[in-house]
VMD Tcl script that builds the backbone (N, CA, C; Angstrom):
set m [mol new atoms 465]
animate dup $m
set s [atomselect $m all]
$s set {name element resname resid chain x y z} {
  {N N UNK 1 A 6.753 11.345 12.584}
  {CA C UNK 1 A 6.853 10.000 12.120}
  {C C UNK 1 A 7.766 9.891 10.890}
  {N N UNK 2 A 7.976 10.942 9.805}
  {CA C UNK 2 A 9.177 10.955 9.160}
  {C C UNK 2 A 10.014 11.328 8.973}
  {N N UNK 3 A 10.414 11.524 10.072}
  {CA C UNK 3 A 11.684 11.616 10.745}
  {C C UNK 3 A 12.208 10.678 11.087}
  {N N UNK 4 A 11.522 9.696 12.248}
  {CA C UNK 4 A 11.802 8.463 12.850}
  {C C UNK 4 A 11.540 7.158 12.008}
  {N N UNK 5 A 10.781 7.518 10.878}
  {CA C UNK 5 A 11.195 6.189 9.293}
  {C C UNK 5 A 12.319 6.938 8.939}
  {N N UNK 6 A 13.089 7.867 8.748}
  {CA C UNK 6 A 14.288 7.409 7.795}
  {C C UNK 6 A 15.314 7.746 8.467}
  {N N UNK 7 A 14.739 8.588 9.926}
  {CA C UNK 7 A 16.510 7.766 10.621}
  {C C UNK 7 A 16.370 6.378 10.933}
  {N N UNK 8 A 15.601 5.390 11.229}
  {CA C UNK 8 A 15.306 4.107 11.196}
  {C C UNK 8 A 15.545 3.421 9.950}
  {N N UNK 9 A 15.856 3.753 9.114}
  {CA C UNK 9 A 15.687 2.698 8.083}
  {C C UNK 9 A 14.078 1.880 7.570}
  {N N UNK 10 A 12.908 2.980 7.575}
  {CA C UNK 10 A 11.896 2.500 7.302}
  {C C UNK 10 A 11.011 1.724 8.642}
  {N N UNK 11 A 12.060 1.919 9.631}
  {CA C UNK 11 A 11.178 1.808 10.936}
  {C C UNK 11 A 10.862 2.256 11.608}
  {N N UNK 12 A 9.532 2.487 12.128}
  {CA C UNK 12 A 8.899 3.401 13.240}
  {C C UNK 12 A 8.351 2.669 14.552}
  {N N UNK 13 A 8.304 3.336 15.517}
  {CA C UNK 13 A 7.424 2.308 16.464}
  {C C UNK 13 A 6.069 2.754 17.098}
  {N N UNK 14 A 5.680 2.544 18.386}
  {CA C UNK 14 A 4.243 2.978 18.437}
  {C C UNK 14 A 2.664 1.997 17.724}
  {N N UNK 15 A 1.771 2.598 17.689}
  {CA C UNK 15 A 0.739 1.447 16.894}
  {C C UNK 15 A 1.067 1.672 15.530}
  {N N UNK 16 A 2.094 1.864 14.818}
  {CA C UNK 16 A 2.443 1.430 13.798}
  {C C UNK 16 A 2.989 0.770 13.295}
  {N N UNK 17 A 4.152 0.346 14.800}
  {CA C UNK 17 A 5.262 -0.158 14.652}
  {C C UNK 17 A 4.558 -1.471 13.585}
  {N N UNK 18 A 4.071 -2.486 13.419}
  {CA C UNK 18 A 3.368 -3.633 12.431}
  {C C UNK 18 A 3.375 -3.695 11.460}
  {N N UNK 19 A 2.799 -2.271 11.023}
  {CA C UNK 19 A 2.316 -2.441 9.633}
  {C C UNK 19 A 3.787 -1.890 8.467}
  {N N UNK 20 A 2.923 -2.371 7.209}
  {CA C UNK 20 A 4.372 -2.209 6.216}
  {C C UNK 20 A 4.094 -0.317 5.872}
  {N N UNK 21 A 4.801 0.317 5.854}
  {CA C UNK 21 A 4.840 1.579 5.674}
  {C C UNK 21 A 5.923 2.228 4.633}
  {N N UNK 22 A 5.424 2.950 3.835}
  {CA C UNK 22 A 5.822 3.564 3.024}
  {C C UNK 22 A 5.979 5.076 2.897}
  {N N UNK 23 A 7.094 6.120 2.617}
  {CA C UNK 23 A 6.827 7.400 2.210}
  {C C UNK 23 A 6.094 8.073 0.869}
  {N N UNK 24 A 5.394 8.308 0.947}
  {CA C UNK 24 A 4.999 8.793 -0.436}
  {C C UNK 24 A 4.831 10.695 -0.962}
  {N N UNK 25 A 6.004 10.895 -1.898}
  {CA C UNK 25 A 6.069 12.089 -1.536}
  {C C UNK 25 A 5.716 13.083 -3.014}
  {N N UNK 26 A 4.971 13.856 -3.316}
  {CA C UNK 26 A 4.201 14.534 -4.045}
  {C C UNK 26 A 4.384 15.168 -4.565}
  {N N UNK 27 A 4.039 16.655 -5.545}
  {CA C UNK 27 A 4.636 17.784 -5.756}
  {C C UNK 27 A 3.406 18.328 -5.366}
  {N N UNK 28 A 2.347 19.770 -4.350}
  {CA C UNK 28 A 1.867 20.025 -4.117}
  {C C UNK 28 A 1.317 20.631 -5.280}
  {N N UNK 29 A 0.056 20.454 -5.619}
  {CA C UNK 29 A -0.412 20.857 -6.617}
  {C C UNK 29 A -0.708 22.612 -6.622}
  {N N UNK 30 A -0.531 23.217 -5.752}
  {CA C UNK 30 A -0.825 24.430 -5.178}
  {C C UNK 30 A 0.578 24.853 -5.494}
  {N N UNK 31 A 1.607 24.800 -4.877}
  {CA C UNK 31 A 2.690 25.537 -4.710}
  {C C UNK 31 A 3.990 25.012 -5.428}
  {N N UNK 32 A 3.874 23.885 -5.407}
  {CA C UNK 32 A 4.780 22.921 -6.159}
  {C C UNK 32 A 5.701 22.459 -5.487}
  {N N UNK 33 A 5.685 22.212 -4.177}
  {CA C UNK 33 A 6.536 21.842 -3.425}
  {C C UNK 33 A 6.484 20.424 -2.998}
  {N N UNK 34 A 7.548 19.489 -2.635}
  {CA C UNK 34 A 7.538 18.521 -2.422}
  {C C UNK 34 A 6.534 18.222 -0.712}
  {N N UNK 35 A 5.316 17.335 -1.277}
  {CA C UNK 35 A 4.700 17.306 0.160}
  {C C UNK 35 A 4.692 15.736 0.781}
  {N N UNK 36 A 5.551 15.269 2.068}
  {CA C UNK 36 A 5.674 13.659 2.249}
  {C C UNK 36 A 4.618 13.392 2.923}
  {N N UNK 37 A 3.968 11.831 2.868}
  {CA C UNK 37 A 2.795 11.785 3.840}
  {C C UNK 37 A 3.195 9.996 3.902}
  {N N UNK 38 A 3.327 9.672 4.713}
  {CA C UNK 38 A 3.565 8.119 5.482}
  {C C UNK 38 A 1.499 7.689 4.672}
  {N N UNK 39 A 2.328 6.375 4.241}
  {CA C UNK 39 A 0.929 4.825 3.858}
  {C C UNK 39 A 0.935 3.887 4.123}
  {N N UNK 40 A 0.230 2.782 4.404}
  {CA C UNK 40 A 0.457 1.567 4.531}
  {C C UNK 40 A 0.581 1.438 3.054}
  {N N UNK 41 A 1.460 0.373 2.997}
  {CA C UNK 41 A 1.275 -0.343 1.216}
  {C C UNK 41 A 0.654 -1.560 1.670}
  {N N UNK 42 A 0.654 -2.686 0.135}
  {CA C UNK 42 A 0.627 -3.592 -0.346}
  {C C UNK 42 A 1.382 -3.822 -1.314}
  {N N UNK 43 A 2.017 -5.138 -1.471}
  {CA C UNK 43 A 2.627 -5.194 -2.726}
  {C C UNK 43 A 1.830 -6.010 -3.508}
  {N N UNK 44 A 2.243 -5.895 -5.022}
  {CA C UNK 44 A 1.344 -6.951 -5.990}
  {C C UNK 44 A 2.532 -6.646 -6.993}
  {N N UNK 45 A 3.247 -8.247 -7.419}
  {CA C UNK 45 A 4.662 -8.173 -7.725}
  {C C UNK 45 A 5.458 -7.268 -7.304}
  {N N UNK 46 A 5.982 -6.653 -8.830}
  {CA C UNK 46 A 7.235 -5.861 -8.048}
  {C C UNK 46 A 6.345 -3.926 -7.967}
  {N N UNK 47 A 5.169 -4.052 -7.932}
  {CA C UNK 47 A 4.665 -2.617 -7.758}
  {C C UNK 47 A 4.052 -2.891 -6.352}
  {N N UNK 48 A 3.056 -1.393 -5.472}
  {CA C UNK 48 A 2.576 -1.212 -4.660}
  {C C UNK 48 A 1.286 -0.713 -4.701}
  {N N UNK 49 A 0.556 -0.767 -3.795}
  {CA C UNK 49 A -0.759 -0.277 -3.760}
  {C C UNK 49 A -0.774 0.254 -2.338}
  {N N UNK 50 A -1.343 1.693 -2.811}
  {CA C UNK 50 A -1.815 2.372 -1.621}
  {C C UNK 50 A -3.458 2.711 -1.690}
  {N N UNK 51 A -3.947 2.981 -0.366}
  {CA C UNK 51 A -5.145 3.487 -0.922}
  {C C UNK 51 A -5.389 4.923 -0.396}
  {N N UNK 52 A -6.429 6.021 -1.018}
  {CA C UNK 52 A -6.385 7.083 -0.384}
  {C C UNK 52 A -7.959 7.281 0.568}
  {N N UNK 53 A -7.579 6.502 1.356}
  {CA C UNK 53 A -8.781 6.393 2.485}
  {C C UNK 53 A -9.152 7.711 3.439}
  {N N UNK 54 A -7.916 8.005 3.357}
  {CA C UNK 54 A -8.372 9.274 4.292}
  {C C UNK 54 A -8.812 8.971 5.560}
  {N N UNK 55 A -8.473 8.011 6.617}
  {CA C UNK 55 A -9.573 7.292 7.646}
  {C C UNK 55 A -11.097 7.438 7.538}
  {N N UNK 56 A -11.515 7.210 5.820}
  {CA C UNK 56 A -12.917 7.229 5.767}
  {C C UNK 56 A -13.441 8.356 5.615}
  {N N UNK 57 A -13.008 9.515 5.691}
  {CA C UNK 57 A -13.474 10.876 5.159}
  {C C UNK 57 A -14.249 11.071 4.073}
  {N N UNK 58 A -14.827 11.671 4.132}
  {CA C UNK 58 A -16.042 12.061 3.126}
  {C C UNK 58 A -15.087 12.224 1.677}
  {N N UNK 59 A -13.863 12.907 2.034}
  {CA C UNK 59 A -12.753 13.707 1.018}
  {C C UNK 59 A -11.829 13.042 0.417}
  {N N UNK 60 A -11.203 13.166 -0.688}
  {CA C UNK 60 A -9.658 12.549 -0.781}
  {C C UNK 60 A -8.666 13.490 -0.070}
  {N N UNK 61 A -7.835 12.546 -0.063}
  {CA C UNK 61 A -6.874 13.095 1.277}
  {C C UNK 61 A -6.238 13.798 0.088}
  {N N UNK 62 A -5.308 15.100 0.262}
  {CA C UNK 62 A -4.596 16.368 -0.481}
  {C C UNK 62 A -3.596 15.867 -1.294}
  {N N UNK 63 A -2.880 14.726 -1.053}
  {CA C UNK 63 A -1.657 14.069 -1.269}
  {C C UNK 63 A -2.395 13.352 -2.816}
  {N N UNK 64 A -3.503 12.971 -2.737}
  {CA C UNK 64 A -4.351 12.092 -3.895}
  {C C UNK 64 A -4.705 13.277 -5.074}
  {N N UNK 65 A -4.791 14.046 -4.252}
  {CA C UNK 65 A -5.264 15.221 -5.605}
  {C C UNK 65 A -4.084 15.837 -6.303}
  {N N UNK 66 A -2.772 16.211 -5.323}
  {CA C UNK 66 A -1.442 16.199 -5.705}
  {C C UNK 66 A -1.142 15.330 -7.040}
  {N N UNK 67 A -0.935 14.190 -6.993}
  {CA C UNK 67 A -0.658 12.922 -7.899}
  {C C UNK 67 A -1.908 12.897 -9.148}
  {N N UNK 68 A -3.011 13.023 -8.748}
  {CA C UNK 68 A -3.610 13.508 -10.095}
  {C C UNK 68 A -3.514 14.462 -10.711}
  {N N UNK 69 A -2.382 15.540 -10.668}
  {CA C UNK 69 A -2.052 16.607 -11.623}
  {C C UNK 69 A -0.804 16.114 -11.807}
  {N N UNK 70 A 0.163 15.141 -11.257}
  {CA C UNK 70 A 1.621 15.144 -11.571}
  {C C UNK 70 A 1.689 13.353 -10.897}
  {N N UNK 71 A 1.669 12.393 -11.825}
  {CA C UNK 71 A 1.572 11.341 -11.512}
  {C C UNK 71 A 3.300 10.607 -11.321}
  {N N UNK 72 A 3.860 11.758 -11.311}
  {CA C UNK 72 A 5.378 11.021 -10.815}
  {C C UNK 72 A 5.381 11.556 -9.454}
  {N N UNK 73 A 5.835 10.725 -8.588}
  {CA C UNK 73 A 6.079 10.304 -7.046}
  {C C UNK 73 A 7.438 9.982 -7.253}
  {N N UNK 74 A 7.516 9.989 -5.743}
  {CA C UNK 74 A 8.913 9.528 -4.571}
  {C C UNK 74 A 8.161 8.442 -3.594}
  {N N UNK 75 A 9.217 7.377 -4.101}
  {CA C UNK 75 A 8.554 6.639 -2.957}
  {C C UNK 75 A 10.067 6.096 -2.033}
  {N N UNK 76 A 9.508 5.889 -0.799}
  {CA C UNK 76 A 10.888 5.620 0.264}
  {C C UNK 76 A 10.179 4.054 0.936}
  {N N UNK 77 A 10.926 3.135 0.944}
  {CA C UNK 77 A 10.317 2.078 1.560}
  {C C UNK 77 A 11.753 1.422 1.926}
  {N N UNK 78 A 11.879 0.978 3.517}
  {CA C UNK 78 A 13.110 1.265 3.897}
  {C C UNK 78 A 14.228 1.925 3.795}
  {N N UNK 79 A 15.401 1.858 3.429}
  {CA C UNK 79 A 16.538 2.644 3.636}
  {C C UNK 79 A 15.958 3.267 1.571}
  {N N UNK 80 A 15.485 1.998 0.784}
  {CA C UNK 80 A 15.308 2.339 -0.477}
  {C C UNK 80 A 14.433 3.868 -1.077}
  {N N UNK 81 A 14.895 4.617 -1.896}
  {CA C UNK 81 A 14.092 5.637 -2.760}
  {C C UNK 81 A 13.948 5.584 -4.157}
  {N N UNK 82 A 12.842 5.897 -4.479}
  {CA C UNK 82 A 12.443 5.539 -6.063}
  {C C UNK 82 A 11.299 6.465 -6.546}
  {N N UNK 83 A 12.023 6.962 -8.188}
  {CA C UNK 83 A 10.809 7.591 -8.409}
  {C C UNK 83 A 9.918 6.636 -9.292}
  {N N UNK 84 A 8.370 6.873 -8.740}
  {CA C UNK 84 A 7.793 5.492 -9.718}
  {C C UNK 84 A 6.570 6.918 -10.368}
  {N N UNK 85 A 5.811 6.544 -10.558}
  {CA C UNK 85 A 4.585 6.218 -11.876}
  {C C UNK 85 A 3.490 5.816 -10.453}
  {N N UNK 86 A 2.463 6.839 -10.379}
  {CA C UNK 86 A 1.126 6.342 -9.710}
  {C C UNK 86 A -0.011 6.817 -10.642}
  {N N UNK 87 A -0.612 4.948 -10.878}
  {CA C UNK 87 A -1.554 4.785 -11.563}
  {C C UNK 87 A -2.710 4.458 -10.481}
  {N N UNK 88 A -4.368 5.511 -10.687}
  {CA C UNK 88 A -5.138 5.312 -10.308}
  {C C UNK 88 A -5.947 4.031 -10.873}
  {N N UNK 89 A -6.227 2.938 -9.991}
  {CA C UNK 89 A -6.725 1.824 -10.526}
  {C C UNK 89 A -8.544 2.385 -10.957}
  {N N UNK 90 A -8.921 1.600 -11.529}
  {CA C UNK 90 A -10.327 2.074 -11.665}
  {C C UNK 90 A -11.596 0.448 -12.137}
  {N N UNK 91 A -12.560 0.531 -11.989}
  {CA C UNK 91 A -13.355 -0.399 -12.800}
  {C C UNK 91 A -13.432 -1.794 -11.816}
  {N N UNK 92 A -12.842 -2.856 -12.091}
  {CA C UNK 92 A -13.041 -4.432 -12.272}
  {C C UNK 92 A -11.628 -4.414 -11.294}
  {N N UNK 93 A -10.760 -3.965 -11.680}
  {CA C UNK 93 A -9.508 -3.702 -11.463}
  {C C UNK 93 A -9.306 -3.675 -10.118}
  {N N UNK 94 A -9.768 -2.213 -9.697}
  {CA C UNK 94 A -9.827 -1.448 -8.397}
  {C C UNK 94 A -10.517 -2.201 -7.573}
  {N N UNK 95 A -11.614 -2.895 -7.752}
  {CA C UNK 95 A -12.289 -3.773 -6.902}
  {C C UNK 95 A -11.441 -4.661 -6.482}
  {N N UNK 96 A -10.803 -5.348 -7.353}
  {CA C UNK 96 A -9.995 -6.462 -7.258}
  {C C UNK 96 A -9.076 -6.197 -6.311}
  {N N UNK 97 A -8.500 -4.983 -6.972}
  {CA C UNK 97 A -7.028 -5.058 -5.863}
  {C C UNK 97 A -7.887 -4.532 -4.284}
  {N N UNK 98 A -9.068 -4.081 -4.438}
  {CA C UNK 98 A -9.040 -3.301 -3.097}
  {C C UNK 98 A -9.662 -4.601 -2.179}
  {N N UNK 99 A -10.384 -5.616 -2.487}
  {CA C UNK 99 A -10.752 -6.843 -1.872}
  {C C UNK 99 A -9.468 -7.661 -1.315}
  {N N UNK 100 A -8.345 -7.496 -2.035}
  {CA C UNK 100 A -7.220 -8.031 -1.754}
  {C C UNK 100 A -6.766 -7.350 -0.523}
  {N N UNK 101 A -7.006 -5.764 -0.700}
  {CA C UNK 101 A -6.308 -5.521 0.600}
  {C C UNK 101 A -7.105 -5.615 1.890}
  {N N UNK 102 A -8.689 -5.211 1.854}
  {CA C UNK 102 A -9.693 -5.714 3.052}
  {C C UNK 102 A -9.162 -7.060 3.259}
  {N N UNK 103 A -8.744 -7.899 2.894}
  {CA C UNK 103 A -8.465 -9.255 3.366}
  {C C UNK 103 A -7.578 -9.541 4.363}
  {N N UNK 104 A -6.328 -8.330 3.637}
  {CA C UNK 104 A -5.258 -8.778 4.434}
  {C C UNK 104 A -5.079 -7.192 5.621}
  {N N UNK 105 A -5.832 -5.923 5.575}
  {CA C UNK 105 A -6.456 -4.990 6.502}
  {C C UNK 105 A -7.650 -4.874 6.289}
  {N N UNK 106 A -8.384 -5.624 7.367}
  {CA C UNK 106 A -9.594 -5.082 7.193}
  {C C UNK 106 A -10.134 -3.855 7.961}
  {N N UNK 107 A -8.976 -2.680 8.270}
  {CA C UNK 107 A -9.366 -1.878 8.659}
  {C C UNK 107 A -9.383 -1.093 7.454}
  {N N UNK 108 A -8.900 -1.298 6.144}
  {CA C UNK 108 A -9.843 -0.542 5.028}
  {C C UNK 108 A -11.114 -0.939 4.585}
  {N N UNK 109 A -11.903 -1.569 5.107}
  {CA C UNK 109 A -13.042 -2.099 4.736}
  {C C UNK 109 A -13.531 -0.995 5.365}
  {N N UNK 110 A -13.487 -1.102 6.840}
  {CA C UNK 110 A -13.988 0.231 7.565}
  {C C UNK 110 A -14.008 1.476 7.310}
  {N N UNK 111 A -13.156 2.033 6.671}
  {CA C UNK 111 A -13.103 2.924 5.990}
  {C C UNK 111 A -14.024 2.953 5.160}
  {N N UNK 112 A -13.976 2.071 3.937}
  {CA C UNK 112 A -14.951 2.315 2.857}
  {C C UNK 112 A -16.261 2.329 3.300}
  {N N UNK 113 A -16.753 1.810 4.339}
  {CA C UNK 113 A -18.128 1.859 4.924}
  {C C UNK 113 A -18.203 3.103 5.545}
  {N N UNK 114 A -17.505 3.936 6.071}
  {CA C UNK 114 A -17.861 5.401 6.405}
  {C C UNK 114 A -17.307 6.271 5.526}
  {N N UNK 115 A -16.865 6.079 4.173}
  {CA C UNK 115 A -16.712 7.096 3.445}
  {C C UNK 115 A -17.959 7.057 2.503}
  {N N UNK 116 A -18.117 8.626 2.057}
  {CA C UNK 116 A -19.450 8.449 1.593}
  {C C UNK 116 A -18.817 8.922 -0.185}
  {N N UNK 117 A -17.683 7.841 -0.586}
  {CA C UNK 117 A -17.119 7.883 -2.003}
  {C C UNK 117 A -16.547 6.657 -1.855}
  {N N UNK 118 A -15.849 6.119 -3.395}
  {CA C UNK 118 A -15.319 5.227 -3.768}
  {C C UNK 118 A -13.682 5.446 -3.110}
  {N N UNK 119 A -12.951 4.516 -2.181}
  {CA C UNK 119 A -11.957 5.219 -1.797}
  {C C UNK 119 A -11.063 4.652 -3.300}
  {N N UNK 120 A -9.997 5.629 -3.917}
  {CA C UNK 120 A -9.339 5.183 -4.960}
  {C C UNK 120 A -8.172 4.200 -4.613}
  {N N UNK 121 A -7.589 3.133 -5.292}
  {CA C UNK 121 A -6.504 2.447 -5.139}
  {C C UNK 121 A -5.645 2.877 -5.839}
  {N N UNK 122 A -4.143 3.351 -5.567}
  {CA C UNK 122 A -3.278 3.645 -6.287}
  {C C UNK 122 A -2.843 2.301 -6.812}
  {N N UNK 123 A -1.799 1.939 -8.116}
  {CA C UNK 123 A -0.550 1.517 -7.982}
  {C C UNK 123 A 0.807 2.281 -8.076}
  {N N UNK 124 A 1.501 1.983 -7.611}
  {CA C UNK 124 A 2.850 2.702 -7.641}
  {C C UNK 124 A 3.823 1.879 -8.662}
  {N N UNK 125 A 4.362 2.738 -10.093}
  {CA C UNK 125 A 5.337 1.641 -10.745}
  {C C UNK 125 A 6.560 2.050 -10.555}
  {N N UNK 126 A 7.561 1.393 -10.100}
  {CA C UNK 126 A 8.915 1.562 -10.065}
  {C C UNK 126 A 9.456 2.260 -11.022}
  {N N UNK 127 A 10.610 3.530 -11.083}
  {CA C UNK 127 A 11.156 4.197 -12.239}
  {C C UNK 127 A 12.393 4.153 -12.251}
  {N N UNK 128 A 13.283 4.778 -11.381}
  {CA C UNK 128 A 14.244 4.732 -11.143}
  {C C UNK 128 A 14.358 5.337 -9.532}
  {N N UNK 129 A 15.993 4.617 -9.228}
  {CA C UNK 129 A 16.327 5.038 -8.327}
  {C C UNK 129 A 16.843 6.424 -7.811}
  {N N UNK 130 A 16.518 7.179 -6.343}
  {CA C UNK 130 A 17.088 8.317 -6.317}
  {C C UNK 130 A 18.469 8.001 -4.997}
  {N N UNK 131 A 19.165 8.757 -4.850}
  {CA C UNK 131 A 20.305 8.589 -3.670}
  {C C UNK 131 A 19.929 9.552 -2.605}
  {N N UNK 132 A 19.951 8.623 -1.428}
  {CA C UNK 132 A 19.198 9.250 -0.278}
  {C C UNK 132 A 19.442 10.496 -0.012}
  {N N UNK 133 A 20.383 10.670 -0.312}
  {CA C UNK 133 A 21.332 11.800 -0.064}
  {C C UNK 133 A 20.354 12.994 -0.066}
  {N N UNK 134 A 19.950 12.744 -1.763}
  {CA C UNK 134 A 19.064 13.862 -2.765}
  {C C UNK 134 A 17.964 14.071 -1.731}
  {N N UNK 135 A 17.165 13.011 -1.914}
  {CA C UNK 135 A 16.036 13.390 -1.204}
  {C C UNK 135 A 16.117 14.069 0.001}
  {N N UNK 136 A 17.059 13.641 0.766}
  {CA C UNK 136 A 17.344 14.257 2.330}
  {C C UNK 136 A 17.685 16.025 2.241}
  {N N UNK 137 A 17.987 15.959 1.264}
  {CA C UNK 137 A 19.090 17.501 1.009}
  {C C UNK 137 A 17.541 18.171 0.998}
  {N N UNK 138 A 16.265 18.006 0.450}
  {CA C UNK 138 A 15.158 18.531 0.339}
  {C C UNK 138 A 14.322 18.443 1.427}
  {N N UNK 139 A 14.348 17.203 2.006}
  {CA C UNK 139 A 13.723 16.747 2.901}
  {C C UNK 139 A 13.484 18.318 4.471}
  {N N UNK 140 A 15.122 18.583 4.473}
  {CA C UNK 140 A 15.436 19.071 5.328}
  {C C UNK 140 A 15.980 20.309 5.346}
  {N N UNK 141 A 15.505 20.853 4.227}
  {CA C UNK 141 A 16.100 22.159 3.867}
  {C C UNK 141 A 14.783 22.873 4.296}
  {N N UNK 142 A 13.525 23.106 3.871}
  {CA C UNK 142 A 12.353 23.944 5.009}
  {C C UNK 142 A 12.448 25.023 3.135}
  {N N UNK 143 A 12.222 24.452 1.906}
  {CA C UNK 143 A 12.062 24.908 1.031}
  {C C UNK 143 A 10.705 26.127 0.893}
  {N N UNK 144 A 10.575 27.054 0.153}
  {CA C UNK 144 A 9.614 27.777 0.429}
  {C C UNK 144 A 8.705 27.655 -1.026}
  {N N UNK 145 A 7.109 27.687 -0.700}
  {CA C UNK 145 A 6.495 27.172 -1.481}
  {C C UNK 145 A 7.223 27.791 -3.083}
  {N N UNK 146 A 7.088 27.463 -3.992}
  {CA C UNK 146 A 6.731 27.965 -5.700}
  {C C UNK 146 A 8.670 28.490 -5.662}
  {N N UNK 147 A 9.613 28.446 -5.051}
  {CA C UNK 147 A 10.833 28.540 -5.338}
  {C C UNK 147 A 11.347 27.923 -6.476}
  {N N UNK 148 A 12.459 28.322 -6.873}
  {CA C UNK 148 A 13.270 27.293 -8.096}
  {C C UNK 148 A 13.573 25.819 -7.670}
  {N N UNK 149 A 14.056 25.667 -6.938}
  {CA C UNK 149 A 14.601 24.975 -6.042}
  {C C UNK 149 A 13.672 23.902 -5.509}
  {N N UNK 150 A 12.783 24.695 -5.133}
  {CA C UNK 150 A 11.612 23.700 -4.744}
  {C C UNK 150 A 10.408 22.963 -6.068}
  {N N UNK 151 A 10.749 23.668 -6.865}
  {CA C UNK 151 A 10.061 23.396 -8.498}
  {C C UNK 151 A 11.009 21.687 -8.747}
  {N N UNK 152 A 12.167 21.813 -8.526}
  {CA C UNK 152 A 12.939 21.153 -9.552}
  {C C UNK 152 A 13.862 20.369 -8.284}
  {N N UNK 153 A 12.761 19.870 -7.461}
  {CA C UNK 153 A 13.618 18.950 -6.578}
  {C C UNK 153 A 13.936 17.580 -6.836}
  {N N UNK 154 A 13.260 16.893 -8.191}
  {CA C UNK 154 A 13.457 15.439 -8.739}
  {C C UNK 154 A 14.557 15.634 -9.382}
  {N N UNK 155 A 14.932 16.935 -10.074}
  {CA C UNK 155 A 16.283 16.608 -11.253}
  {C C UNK 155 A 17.514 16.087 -10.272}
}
mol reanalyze $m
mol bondsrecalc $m
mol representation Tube
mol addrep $m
């Protein structure tokens, strides 16, 4: 599937083809390697919200625990790449935004009813832009975990 978002231009088809989809890509907290994993977003102005639902898993999904040791991301949303800032929402907050998104999927509601935790809401803040180029040159190189190379794939 990310493969077929970014030779598409952020489009995929299949039962996804609908929804708004985003790349969100990590530094593995283990090895340090760049790890991508496809989200639905939301937007709220000019930031995003993801959530780490995990389809309801007991667990946070690997990609969530990633970003809580290294809260700078890659994000790809159409042909666009950006490194932003992911802030875990929490409190009054997190409720808020996460009611917003059951509204408009209420297949995260479902989720939160079979997870047996609070699922977290990211936001994502815009930082700067990267050139596709960059990212692709990593994307597709088959980097090996804890390398130089693979350490220092944002510079």
């Amino acid at each position: 599937m990310i493969r077929e978002f970014r030779t598409n231009g952020g489009v995929v088809g299949g039962e996804l083809a609908d929804m708004q989809l985003l790349l969100l890509t990590t530094l593995d907290a283990r090895g340090g390697c760049p790890r991508t994993t496809p989200l639905a977003y939301h937007q709220r102005g000019d930031r995003y919200l993801v959530t780490a639902s995990n389809g309801g898993a007991a667990k946070h999904p690997r990609w969530f625990r990633n970003l809580e040791q290294d809260p700078t991301v890659t994000v790809e949303i159409g042909v666009e790449t950006f490194l932003a800032t992911a802030r875990i929402l929490d409190g009054a907050e997190r409720d808020s935004a996460f009611a917003a998104i059951v509204a408009r999927a209420p297949t995260a509601g479902v989720f939160q009813a079979k997870a047996r935790r609070t699922i977290p809401v990211i936001e994502l803040e815009r930082k700067a832009h990267i050139p596709y180029a960059r990212v692709q040159e990593f994307a597709d190189c088959g980097l090996v975990d804890g390398s130089p190379a693979c350490r220092d794939w944002r510079r």
